[in-house]
C-alpha positions in Angstrom: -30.1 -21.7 9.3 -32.1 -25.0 10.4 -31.8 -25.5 14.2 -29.7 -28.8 13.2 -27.6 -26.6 11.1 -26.8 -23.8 13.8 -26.0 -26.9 16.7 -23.3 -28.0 14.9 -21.9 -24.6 13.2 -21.9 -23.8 17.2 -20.0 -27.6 18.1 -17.7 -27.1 15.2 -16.8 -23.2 16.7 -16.4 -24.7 20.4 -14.4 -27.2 19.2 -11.9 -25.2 17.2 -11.6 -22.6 20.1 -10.7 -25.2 22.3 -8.3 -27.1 19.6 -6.7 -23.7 18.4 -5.9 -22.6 22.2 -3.9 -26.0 22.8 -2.3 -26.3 19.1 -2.4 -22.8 17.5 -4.1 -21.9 13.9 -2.5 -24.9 12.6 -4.4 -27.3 14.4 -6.1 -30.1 13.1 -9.2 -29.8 11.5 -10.0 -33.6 11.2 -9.6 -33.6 15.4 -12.1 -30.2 15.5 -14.7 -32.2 13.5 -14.3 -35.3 15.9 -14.4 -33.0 19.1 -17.4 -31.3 17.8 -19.3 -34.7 17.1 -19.8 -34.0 12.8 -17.7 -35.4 10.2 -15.5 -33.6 8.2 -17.6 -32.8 5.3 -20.3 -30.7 8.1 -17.2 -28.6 8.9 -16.8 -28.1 5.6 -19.9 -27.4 4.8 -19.7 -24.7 7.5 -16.4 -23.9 7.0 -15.0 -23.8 3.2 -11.2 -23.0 4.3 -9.1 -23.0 7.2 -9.2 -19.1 7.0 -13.2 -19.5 7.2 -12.6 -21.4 10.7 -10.7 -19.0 12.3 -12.3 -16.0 11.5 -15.5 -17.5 13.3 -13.6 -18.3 16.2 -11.8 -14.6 16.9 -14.6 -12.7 15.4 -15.7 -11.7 19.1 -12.4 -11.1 20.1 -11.0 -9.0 17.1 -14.6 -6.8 17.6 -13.7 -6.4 20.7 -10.2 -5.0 20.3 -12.4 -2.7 17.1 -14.3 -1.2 20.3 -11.7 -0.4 22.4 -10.6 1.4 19.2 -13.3 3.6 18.9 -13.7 4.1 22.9 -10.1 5.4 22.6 -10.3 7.7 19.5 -12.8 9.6 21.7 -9.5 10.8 23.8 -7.9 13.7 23.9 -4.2 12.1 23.1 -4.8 11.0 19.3 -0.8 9.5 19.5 -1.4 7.7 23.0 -4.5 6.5 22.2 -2.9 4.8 18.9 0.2 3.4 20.7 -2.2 2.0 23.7 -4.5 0.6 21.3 -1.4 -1.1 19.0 -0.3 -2.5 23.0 -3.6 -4.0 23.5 -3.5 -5.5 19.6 0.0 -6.6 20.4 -0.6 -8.5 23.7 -3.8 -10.1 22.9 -2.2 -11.5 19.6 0.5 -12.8 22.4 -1.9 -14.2 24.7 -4.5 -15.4 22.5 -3.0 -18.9 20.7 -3.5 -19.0 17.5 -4.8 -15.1 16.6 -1.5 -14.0 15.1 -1.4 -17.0 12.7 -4.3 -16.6 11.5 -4.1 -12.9 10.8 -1.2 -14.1 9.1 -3.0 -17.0 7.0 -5.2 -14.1 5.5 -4.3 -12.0 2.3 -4.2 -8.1 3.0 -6.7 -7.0 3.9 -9.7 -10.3 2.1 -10.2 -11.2 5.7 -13.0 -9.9 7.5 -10.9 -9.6 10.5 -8.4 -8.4 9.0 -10.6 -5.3 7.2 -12.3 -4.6 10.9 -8.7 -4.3 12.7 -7.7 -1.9 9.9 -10.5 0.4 9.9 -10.4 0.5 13.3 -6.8 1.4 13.4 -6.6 3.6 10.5 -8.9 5.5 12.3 -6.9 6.0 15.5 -4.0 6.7 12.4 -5.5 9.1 11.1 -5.9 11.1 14.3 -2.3 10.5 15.4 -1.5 11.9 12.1 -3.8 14.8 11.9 -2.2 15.7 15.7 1.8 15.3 14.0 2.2 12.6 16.7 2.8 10.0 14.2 4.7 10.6 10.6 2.7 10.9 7.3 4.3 8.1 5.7 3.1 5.6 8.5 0.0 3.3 7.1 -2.1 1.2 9.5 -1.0 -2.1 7.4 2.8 -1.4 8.5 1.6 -1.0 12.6 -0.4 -4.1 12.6 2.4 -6.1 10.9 4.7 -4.9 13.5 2.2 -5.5 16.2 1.3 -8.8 14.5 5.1 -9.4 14.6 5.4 -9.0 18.5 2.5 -11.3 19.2 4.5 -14.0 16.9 7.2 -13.6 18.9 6.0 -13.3 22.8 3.7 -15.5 24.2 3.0 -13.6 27.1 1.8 -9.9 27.7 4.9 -8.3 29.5 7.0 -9.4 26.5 4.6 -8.3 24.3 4.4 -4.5 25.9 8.1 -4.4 26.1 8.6 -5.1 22.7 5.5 -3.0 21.1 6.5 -0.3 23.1 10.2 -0.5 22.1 8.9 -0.2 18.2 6.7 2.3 18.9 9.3 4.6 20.6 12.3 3.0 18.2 16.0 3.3 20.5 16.5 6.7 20.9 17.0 8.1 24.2 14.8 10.6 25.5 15.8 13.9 24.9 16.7 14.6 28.7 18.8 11.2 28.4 20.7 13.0 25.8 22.5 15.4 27.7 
């Protein structure tokens, strides 16, 4: 990419961070090109779709949570290390404006996002599964639409733990509880 090229590729992603974070995934993308200093056919250029947009602004982020996957499939609790992991997903969806939505804007599994959060989860799965802490039938798709779900619905991290947690465990007492 020409030097010209990658200055504004870089604007346009400062921009739309700093748009998305104050008006979600929805945000304007005529305001991003202004705030970047290009006009809308450069972010076009750059960017072919909305979706294109905010996968270059999470990238980082989503990585990230795809490393603390594989730090915690090297511990010895396959189902804890899945259900902390899903926590982590779940609050930085919560916390991070515009994340959830744009996991959401994305077809199963087309973006690449999308594809990196489910290999890294399918892989903490997998353990779980192999360990009988988690049921067979359970697919990674079905945890990161719950997970997704929570960081819809909370926009903070408490909420968001309370809530993943509460799938996670479903409403039944603990067996001491019970008696």
């Amino acid at each position: 990419m020409r030097a010209d090229a990658r200055r504004n590729y870089e604007q346009i992603v400062a921009a739309a961070e700093a748009e998305i974070a104050r008006s979600g995934a929805d945000a304007s993308l005529e305001k991003i090109a202004r705030d970047a200093g290009v006009g809308s056919a450069t972010l076009h250029r750059h960017f072919p779709s909305r979706q294109a947009l905010l996968e270059a602004v999470f990238h980082d982020r989503v990585e990230g949570l795809c490393a603390r996957a594989r730090e915690l499939a090297t511990t010895a609790d396959p189902g804890r290390a899945l259900a902390d992991w899903l926590r982590e997903v779940a609050v930085h969806g919560a916390t991070t404006r515009g994340l959830a939505e744009s996991v959401l804007y994305a077809a199963p599994a087309t973006s690449d996002c999308e594809v990196m959060l489910l290999d890294a989860g399918g892989e903490l799965l997998r353990r779980a599964q192999a360990a009988d802490a988690v049921r067979p039938d359970v697919a990674i798709v079905d945890l990161l639409t719950v997970a997704n779900a929570v960081s819809l619905a909370t926009r903070n991290a408490d909420d968001a733990i309370r809530l993943i947690t509460l799938s996670i465990e479903g409403i039944s007492a603990p067996p001491a509880a019970r008696r």
